[in-house]
C-alpha positions in Angstrom: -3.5 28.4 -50.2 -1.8 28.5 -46.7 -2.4 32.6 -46.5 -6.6 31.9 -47.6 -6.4 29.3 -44.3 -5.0 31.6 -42.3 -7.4 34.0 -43.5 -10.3 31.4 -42.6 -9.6 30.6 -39.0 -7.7 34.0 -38.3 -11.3 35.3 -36.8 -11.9 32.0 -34.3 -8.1 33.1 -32.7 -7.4 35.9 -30.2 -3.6 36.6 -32.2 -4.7 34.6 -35.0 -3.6 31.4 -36.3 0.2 31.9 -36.7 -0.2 33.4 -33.1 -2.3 30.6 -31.4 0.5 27.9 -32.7 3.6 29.9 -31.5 1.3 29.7 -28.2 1.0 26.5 -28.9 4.6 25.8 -29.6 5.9 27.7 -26.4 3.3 26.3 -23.6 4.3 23.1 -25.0 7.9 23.7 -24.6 7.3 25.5 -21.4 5.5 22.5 -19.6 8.4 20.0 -20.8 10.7 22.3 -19.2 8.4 22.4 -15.8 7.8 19.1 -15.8 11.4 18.0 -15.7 12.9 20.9 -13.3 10.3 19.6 -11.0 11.0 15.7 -11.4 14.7 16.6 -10.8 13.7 18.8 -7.7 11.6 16.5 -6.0 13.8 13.4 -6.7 16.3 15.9 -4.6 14.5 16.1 -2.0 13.7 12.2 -1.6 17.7 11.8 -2.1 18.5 13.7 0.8 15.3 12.4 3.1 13.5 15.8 2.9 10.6 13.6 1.3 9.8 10.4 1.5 8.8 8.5 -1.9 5.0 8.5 -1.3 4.7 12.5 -0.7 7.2 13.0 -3.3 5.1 11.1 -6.1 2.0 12.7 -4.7 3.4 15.9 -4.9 4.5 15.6 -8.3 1.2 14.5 -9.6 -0.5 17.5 -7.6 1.8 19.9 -9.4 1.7 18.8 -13.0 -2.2 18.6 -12.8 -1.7 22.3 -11.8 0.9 22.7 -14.2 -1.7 20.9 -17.1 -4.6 23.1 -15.8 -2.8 26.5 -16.3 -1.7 25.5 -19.9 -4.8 24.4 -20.3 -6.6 27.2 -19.8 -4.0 29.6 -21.2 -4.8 27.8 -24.8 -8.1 27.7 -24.5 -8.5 31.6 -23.9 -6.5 32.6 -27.2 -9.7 30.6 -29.0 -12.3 32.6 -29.3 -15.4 30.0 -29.4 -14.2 28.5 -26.4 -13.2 31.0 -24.4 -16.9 33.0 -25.1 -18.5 29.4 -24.1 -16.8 29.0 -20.8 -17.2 32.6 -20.1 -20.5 32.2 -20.5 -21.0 28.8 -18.6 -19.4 30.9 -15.5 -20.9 33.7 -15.6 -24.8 32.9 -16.9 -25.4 29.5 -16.1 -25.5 29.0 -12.3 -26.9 25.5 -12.9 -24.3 24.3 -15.1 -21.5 25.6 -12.5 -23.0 23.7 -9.9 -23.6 20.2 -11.8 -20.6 20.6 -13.0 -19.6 21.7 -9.0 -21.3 18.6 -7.6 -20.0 16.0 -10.5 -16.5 17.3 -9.1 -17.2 17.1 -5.5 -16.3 13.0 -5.1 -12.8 14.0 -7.4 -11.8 16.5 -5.2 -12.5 14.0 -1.9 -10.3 11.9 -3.3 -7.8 14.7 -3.8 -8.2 15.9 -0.9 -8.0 12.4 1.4 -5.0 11.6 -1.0 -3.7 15.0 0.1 -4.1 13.9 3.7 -2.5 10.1 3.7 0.5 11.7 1.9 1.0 14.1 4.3 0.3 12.0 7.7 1.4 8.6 6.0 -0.7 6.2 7.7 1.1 3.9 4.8 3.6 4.5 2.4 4.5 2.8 -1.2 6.1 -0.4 -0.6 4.4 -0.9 2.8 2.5 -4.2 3.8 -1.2 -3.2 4.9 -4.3 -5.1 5.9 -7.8 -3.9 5.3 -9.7 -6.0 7.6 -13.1 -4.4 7.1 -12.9 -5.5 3.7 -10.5 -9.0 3.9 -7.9 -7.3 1.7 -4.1 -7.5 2.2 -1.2 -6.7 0.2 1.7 -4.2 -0.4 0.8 -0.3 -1.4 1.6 -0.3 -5.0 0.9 3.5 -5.8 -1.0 6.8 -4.4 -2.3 8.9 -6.6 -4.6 11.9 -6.6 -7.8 9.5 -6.9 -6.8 5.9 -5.7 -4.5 3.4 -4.3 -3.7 0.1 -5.5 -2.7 -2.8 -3.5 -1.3 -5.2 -5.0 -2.5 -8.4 -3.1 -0.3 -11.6 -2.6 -2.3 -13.5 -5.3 -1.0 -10.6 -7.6 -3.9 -8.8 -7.8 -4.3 -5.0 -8.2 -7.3 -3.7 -6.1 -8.1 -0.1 -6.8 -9.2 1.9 -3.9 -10.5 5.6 -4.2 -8.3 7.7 -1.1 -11.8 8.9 0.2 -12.4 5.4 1.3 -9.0 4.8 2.3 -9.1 7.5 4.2 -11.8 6.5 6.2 -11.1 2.8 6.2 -9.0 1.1 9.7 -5.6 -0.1 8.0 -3.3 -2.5 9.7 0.0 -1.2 8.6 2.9 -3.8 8.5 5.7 -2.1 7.8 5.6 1.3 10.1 9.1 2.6 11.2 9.5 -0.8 13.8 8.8 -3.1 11.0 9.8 -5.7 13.3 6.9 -8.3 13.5 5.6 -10.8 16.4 4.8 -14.6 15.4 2.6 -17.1 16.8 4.0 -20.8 16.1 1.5 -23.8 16.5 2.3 -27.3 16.2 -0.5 -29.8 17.7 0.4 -33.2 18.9 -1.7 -36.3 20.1 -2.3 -36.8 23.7 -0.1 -39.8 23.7 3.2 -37.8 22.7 5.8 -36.9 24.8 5.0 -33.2 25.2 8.5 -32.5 26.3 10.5 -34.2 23.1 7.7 -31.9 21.5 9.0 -28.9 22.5 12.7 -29.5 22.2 12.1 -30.3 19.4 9.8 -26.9 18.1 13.0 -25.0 20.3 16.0 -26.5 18.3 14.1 -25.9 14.9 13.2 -22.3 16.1 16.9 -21.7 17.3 18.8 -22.2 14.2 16.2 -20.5 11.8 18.3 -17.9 9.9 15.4 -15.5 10.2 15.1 -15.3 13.9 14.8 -12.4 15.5 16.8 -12.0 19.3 14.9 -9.2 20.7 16.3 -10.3 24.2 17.6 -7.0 26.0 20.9 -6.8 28.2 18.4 -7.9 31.4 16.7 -10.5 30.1 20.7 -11.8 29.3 21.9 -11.6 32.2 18.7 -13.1 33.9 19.3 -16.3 30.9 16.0 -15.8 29.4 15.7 -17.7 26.7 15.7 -16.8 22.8 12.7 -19.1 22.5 10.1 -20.4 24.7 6.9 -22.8 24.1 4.5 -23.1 25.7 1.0 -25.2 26.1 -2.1 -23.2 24.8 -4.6 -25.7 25.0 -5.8 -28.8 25.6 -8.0 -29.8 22.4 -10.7 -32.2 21.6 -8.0 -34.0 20.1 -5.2 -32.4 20.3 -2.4 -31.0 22.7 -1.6 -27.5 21.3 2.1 -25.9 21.7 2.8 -22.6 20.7 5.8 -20.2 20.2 6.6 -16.5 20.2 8.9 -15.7 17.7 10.1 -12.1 15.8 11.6 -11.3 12.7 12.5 -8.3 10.9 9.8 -7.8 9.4 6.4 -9.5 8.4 7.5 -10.8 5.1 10.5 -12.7 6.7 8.3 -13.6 9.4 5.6 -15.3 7.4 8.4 -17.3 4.9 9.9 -18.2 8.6 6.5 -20.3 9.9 6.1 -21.9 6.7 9.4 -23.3 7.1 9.3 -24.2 10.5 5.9 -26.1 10.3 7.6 -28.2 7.3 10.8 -28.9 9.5 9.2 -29.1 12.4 6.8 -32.3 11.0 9.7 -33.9 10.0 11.1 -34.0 12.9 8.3 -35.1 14.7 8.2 -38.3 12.0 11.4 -38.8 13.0 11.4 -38.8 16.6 7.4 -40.6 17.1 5.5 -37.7 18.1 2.2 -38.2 16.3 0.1 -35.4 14.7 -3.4 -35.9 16.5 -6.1 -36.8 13.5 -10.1 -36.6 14.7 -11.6 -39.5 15.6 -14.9 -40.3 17.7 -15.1 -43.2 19.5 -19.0 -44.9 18.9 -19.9 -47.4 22.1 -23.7 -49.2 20.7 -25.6 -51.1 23.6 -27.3 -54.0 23.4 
């Protein structure tokens, strides 16, 4: 039975049956091999900082789809029927070839813009990036050779092609000074003691563990000092105080406002200085 099937299908294979699935066997075998002296290679290579961990997963990709491409088409040219249709699909049907050319074109943008952000790293995996064309913000979650996804801080994964990303303003958060600038705001009523105010917004700054001194040896010796608030406006209702603080980076920097606005309040409660509320005031004549 097994020599009539071999028989059968020994005219549909280049070598013949037996042949085609030692071919099989071996390109199988073969790719396996590839695929892991390559994964070791470029994990190398992002060990000792020849590659960061965004190029090295893009190249990676770009070398197994070459990899998967040449076995590919090394299989498909040891069956007969297929390798007489695409033959004849490149050489006789010029329309086919450029359909098939033009259904391609937006894949190998994205490949090629992928190619690009690797290589230039406008952002990396990991990094914290803003799209502000498009109100999206979140941390890079991959790159590969069609997309990247941001994961947003509502946990979220929005799936970008690198075409548009490529063309797209970012805001990068986390670039090699991933040190970040904060704006502080605390608003109190007219009738506060502006002064207690900021003493108060100052002490709370000061002993935040995630304060940033980025005071230099001048402004030291000139006693500049780590903090400073100052009044930004004088509201409708409202007398608005703000300070410039830095952290490490933005992450640190946005966990560090949340917890000064709470301890912050509470100090204010405690000391009399009044959050201003809106209120009109109606005067009706007679």
């Amino acid at each position: 039975m097994w020599q009539d099937i071999i028989e059968v299908t020994d005219e549909y294979f280049q070598n013949g049956l037996v042949g085609f699935l030692i071919t099989l066997v071996i390109v199988l075998i073969g790719v396996e091999v590839l695929r892991s002296i390559i994964g070791k290679f470029i994990r190398r290579l992002i060990t000792i900082e020849k590659l960061d961990e965004t190029g090295g997963r893009f190249a990676k990709r770009m070398i197994f789809a070459v990899v998967y491409a040449v076995a590919l088409f090394g299989l498909v040219t040891q069956i007969i029927p297929l390798r007489n249709v695409s033959v004849s699909l490149l050489a006789g049907s010029g329309v086919a070839v450029l359909v098939i050319g033009f259904a391609a074109q937006e894949a190998f943008s994205n490949i090629i813009a992928g190619f690009f952000i690797s290589f230039f790293r406008p952002y990396s995996v990991g990094d914290i990036i803003v799209l502000p064309e498009s109100n999206i913000s979140g941390t890079v979650e991959d790159i590969n050779l069609r997309h990247t996804v941001i994961r947003t801080f509502t946990n979220q994964a929005v799936v970008i092609p690198n075409s548009t990303m490529n063309k797209t303003i970012v805001e990068n958060k986390d670039t090699k000074d991933k040190r970040a600038k904060n704006f502080f705001e605390m608003s109190i009523s007219y009738s506060s003691d502006i002064d207690l105010a900021r003493k108060i917004m100052i002490e709370e700054i000061s002993k935040h563990p995630s304060l940033l001194d980025t005071r230099t040896p001048k402004d030291l010796s000139n006693d500049v000092p780590l903090v400073n608030v100052i009044l930004i406006r004088l509201g409708d209702f409202s007398v608005d105080l703000r300070a410039t603080i830095w952290s490490a980076d933005f992450s640190s920097g946005w966990s560090m406002t949340d917890d000064l606005r709470e301890s912050c309040k509470k100090r204010f409660d405690q000391e009399g200085i009044d959050i201003p509320i809106p209120s009109h005031n109606i005067y009706m004549q007679k």
